[in-house]
Structure formats: C-alpha cells, structure tokens
C-alpha positions as a Markdown table, in Angstrom:
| # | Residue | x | y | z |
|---|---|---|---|---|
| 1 | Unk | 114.2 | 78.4 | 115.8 |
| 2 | Unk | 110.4 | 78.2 | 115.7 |
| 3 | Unk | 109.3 | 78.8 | 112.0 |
| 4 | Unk | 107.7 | 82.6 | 110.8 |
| 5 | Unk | 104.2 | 83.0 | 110.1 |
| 6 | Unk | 103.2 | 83.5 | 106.8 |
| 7 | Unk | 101.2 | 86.8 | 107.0 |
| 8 | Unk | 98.3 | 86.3 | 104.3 |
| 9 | Unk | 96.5 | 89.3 | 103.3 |
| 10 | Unk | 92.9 | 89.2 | 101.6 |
| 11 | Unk | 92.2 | 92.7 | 99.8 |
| 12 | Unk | 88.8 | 93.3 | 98.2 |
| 13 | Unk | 87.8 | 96.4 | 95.9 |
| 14 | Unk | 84.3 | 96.6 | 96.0 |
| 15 | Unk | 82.1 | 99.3 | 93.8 |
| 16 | Unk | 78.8 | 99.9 | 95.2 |
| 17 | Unk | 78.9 | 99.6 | 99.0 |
| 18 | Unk | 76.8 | 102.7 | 100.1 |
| 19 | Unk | 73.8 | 99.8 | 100.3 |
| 20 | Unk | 72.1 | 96.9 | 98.8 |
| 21 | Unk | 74.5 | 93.6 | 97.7 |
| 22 | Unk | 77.8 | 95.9 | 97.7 |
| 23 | Unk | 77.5 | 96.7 | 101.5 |
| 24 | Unk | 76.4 | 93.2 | 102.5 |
| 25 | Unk | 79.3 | 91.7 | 100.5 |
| 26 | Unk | 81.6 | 94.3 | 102.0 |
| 27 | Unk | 79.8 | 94.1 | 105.5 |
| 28 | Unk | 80.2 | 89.9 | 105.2 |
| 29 | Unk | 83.7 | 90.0 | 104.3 |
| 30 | Unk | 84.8 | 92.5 | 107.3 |
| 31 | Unk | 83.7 | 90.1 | 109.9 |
| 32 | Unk | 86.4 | 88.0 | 109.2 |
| 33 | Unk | 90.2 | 88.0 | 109.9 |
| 34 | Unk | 93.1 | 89.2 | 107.5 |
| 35 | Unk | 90.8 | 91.3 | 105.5 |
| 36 | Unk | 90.4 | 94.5 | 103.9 |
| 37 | Unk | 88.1 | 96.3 | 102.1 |
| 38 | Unk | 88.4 | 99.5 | 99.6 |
| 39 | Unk | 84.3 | 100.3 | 99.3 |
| 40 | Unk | 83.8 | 102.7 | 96.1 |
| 41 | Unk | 80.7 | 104.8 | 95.6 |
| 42 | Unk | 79.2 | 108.1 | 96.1 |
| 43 | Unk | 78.6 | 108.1 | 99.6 |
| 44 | Unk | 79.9 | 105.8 | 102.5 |
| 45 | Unk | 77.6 | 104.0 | 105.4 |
| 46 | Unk | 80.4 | 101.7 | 106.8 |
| 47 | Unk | 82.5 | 102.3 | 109.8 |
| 48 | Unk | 85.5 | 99.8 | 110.7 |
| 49 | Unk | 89.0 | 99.4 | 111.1 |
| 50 | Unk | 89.9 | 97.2 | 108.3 |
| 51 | Unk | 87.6 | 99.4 | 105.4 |
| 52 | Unk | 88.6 | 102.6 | 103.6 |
| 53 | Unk | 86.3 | 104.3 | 101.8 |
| 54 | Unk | 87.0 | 105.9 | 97.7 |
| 55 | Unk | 84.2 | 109.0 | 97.2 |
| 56 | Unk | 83.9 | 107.9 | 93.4 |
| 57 | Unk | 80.8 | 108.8 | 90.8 |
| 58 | Unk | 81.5 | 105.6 | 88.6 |
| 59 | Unk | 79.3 | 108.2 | 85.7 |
| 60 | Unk | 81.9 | 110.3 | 86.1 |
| 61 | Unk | 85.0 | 109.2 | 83.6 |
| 62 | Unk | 87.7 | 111.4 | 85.5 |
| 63 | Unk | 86.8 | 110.2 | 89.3 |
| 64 | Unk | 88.4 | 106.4 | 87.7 |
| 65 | Unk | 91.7 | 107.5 | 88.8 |
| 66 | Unk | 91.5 | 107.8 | 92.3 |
| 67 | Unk | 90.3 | 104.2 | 92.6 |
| 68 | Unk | 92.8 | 102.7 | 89.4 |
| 69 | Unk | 95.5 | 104.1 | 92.3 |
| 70 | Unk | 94.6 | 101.4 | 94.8 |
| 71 | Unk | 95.9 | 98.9 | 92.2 |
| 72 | Unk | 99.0 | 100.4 | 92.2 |
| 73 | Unk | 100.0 | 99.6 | 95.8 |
| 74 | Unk | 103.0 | 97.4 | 96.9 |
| 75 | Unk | 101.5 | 93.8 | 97.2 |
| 76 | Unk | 103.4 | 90.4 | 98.2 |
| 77 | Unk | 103.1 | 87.0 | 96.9 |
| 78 | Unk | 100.9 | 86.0 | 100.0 |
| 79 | Unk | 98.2 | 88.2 | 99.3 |
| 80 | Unk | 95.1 | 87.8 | 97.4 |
| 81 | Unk | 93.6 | 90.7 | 95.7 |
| 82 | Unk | 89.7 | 90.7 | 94.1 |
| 83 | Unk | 87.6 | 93.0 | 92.3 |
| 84 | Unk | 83.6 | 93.2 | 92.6 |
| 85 | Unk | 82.3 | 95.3 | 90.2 |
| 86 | Unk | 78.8 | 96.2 | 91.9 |
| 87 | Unk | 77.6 | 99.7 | 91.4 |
| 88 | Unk | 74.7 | 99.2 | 88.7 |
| 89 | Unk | 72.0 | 101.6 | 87.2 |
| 90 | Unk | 68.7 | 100.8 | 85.9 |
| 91 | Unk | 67.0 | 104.1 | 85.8 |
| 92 | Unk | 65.6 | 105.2 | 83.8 |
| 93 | Unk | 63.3 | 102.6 | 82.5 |
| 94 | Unk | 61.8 | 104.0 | 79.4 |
| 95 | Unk | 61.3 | 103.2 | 75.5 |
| 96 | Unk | 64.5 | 103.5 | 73.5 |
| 97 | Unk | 63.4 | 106.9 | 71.6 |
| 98 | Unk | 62.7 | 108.3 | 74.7 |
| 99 | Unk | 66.2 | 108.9 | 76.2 |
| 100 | Unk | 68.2 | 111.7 | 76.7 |
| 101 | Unk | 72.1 | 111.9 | 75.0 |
| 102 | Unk | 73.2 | 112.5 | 79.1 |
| 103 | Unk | 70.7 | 109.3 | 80.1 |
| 104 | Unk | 72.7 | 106.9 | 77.6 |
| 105 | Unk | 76.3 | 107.8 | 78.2 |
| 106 | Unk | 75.5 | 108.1 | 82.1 |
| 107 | Unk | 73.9 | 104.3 | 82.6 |
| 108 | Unk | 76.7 | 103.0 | 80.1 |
| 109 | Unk | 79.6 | 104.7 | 82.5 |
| 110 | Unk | 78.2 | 102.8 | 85.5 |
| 111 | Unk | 77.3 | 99.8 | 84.3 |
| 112 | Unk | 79.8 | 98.8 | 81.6 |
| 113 | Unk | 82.4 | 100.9 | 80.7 |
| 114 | Unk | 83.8 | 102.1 | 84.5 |
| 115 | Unk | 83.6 | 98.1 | 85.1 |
| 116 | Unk | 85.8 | 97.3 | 82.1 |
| 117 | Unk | 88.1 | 100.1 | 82.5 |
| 118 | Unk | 88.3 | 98.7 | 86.4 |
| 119 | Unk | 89.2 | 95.3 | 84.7 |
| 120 | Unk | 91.6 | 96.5 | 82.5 |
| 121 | Unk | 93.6 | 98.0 | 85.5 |
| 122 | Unk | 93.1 | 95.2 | 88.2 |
| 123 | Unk | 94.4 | 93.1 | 85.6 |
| 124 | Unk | 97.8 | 95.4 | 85.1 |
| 125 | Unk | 98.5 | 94.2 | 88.7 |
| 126 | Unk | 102.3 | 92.5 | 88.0 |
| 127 | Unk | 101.5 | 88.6 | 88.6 |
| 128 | Unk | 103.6 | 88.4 | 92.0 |
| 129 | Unk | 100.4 | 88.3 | 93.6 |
| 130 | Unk | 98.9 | 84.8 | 95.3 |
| 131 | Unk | 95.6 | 85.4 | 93.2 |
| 132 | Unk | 92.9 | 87.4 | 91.6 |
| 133 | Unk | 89.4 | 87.5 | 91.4 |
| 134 | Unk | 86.5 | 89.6 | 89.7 |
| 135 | Unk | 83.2 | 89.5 | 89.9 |
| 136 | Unk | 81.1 | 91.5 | 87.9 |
| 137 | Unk | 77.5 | 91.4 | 89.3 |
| 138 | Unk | 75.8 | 90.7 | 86.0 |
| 139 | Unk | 71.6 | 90.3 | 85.9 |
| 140 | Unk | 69.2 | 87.9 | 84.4 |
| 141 | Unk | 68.1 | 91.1 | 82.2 |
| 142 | Unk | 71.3 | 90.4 | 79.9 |
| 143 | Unk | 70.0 | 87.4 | 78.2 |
| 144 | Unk | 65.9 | 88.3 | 78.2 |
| 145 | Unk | 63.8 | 91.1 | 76.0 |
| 146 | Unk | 62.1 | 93.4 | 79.0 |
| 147 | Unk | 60.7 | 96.6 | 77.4 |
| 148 | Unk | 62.0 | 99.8 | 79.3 |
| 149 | Unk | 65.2 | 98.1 | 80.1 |
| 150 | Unk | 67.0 | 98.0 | 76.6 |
| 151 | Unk | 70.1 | 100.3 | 77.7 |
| 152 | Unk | 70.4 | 98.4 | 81.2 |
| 153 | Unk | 69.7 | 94.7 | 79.9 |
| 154 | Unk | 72.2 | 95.1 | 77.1 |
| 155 | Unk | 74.9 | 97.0 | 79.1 |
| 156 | Unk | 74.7 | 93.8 | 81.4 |
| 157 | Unk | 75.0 | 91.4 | 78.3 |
| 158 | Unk | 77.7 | 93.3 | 77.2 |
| 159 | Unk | 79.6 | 93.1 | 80.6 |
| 160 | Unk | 79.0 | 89.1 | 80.5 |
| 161 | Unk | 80.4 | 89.3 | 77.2 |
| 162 | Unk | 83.8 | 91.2 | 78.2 |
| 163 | Unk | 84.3 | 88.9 | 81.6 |
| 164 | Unk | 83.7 | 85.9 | 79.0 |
| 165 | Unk | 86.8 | 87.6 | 76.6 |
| 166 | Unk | 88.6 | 88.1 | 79.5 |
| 167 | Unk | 88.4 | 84.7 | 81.6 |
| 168 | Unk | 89.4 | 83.3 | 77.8 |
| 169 | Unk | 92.6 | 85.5 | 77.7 |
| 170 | Unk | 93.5 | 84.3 | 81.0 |
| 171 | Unk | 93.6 | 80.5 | 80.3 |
| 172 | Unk | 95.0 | 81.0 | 76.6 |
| 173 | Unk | 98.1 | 82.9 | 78.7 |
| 174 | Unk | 98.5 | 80.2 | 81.6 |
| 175 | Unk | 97.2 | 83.0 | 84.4 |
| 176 | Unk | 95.7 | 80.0 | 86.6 |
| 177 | Unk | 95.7 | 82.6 | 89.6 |
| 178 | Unk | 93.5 | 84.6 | 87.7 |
| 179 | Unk | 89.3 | 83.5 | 87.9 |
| 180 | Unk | 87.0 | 86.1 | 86.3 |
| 181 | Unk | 83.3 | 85.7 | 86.5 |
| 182 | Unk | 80.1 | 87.6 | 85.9 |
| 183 | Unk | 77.1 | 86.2 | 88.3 |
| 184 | Unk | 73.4 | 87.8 | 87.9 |
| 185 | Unk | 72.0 | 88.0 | 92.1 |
| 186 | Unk | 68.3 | 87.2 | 91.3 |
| 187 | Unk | 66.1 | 89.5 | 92.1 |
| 188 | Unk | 67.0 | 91.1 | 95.8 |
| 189 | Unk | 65.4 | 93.6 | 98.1 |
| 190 | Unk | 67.2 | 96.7 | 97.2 |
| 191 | Unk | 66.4 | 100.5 | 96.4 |
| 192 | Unk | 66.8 | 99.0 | 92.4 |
| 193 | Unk | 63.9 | 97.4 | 93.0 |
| 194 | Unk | 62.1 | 100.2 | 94.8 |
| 195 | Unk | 63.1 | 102.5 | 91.8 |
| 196 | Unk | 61.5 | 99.4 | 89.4 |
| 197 | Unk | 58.5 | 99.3 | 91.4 |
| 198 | Unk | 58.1 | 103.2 | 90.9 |
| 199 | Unk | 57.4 | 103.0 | 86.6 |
| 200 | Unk | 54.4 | 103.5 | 85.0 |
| 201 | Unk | 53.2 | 100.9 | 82.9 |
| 202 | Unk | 53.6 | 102.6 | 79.9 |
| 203 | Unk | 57.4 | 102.5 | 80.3 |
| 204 | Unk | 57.3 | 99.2 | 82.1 |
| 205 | Unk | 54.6 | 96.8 | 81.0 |
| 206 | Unk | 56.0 | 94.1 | 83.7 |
| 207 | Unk | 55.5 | 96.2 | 86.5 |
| 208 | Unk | 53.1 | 94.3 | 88.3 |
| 209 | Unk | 55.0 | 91.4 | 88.5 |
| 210 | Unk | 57.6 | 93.3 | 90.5 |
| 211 | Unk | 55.2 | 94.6 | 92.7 |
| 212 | Unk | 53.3 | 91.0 | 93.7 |
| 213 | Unk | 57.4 | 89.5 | 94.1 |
| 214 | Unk | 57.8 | 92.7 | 96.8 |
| 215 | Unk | 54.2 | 92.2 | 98.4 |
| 216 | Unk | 54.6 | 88.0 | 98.8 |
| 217 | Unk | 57.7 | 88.5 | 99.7 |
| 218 | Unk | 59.4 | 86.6 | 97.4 |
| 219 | Unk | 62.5 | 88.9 | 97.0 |
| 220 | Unk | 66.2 | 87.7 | 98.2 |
| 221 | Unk | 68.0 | 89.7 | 101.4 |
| 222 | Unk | 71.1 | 91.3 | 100.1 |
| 223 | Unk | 72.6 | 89.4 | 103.2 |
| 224 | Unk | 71.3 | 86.1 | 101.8 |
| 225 | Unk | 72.6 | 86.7 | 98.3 |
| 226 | Unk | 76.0 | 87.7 | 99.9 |
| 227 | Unk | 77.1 | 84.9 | 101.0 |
| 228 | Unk | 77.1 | 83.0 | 97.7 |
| 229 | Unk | 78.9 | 85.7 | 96.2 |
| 230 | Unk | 81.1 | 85.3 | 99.2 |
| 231 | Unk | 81.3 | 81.1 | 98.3 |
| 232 | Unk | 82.6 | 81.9 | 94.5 |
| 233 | Unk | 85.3 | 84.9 | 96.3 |
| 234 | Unk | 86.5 | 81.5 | 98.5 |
| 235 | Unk | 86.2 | 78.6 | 96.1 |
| 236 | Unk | 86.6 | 79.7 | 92.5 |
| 237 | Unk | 87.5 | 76.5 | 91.3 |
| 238 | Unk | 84.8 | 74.9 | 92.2 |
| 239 | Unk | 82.7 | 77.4 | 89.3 |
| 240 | Unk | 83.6 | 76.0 | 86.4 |
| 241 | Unk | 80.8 | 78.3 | 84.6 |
| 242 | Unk | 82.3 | 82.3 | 84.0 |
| 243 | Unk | 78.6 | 83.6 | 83.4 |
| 244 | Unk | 75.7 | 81.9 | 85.4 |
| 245 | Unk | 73.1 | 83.1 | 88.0 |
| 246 | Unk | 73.5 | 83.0 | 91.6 |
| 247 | Unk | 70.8 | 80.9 | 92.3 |
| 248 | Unk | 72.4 | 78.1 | 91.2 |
| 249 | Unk | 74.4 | 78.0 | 94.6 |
C-alpha cells in the first residue's frame, strides 16, 4: 500500500495588504503552492483563489472580532499558521501639543494596540499546530528622536518592546514552535512615504532628507523588501535576533 501524502498547509494573516509591503508580502506568498492568505485592511486590491479578504478598520476597536475569528478555525498538526502585523500609521506628523484626543487614540489603535490584541489571540491558538510565526513590521523610528513623529516612533518602540516580552514568554514555557519577531523594512517606496514627503517643515524639520532619498532614488521596492520578510517567514531559526532591521538580510 503506497504511503499517504502528508497535506501541509501554510496559512498567513496579514494586516495591511490593500498596498505597500502588506500586498507585496501577501502577493509573494500567493505565488507559491499550499498557501493561503487572510489580507486584513480597509479596502481589498487582490484577486486569487487561495486569498480571502477581512474589510477591517484596525482604528476601529469593535471591527477586531471579525479577524480574532479566523484564529478560531479547525487547524491540524501539519499546518503552519503566521501573523504579520503590517497596517501602520504615521499621520499626522506634528509637535506633541498639537494633536487632537481622536489623533492619539486613532494612530495608537493601528499601530500598537490592534497589533497586541492580534498577538494575544494568535497566541490562544491550542499548540496542535506544526508552528507559528509573527512578525510585527516595526521601524527604525522606535529607537531614534525625529521631531513630528513622537506618537508613531514610540508606538513602534513600544510594539518592539511587547514582541520582546512575548518571544521571552515563549522560551521560558518550552513553545519552540513559536518564533515572534519585530523587523523595521528601511525606508520603502510606499504612500507612507508620499504622506512624509507632504509636511511642512515646521512639523517636520527632516523633510528634505526624505525628499532627496525619493528624488535619487534611493528608496527600497516593497517587492524587494518582501522577500526578506519572506526569508524570516521560511527560516526563523536562522534569526536569532527578535528586534533588528531588515537590512541586515
């Protein structure tokens, strides 16, 4: 009797995929074979077979439970299951002082507290699974002072500082399946950037250094940057590191 194939199943939950690094992640993973892809954001720009869409406003406290549902789903000890906590916010960039109550609690939903609450139910997933993997896109503006960017540089420290708790709870319980990291892209060609490019000066006193990295060029793909997010997703052991910067691949 010829032996059964093991069916292996690779499912990735991906906030952020209307454009930008989350599509290109989600775009680089669908071209491959036993894959699929939950994309989670406002509006959906991807067509295929193996990709569901979740219409989700991560601002929005009460649209978490549509997407904590996926995590509920039947899974087997062959699959692998990984998070990718994308969706980010740097708007606006302005002087603390300046900021609205709304402008404060909405940023904070999206970039931090959606992403730990998404952690905090990924990780509720009962351990017969093969493995797990999250990956919080994290940005160099969590360990550096940029005036204008004090709500979305520490909401970014703050999310390398929970995916550091959180990769330590893992080890300390013997949850070797379980790799959590927090990776800043670099600085990518993306509508973020666009929107950075857009302050004043007296908001944003870097500005211009933003605008010559657009006009030389200098500025990752999100298709480039993709596939070393796509290199930690495969290989997690060999990333020893739980926060660090992708241009270290």
């Amino acid at each position: 009797m010829a032996n059964q194939k093991i069916f292996i199943m690779h499912y990735y939950f991906i906030t952020g995929t209307s454009f930008g690094l989350g599509k290109a992640i989600a775009e680089a993973l669908l071209q491959r074979e036993d894959v699929f892809v939950y994309g989670i954001s406002r509006t959906s720009s991807i067509s295929h077979t193996h990709y569901k869409h979740v219409f989700a406003d991560l601002s929005n406290p009460s649209q978490l439970s549509s997407i904590i549902e996926l995590f509920e789903a039947s899974f087997t000890n062959q699959d692998s299951l990984y998070l990718i906590n994308n969706a980010g916010v740097i708007d606006p960039i302005k002087y603390l002082g300046d900021f609205t109550a709304e402008e404060i609690l909405l940023l904070m939903h999206v970039n931090l507290i959606s992403p730990i609450q998404l952690m905090n139910a990924f990780l509720k997933i009962p351990q017969g699974v093969k493995r797990r993997i999250i990956i919080n896109v994290s940005s160099g503006a969590a360990s550096k002072v940029t005036d204008g960017w004090s709500l979305y540089g520490s909401s970014k420290a703050a999310l390398d500082h929970a995916s550091l708790h959180a990769a330590k709870e893992m080890e300390l319980n013997g949850k070797a399946n379980i790799h959590i990291f927090s990776v800043a892209p670099g600085v990518i060609d993306t509508l973020m950037q666009a929107k950075i490019r857009a302050v004043s000066k007296h908001s944003f006193s870097m500005v211009d250094r933003f605008i010559d990295l657009h006009e030389t060029n200098a500025l990752d793909t999100p298709e480039q940057v993709a596939q070393k997010y796509l290199k930690i997703l495969d290989v997690p052991q060999e990333f020893p590191k739980v926060v660090f910067s992708a241009r270290e691949i």
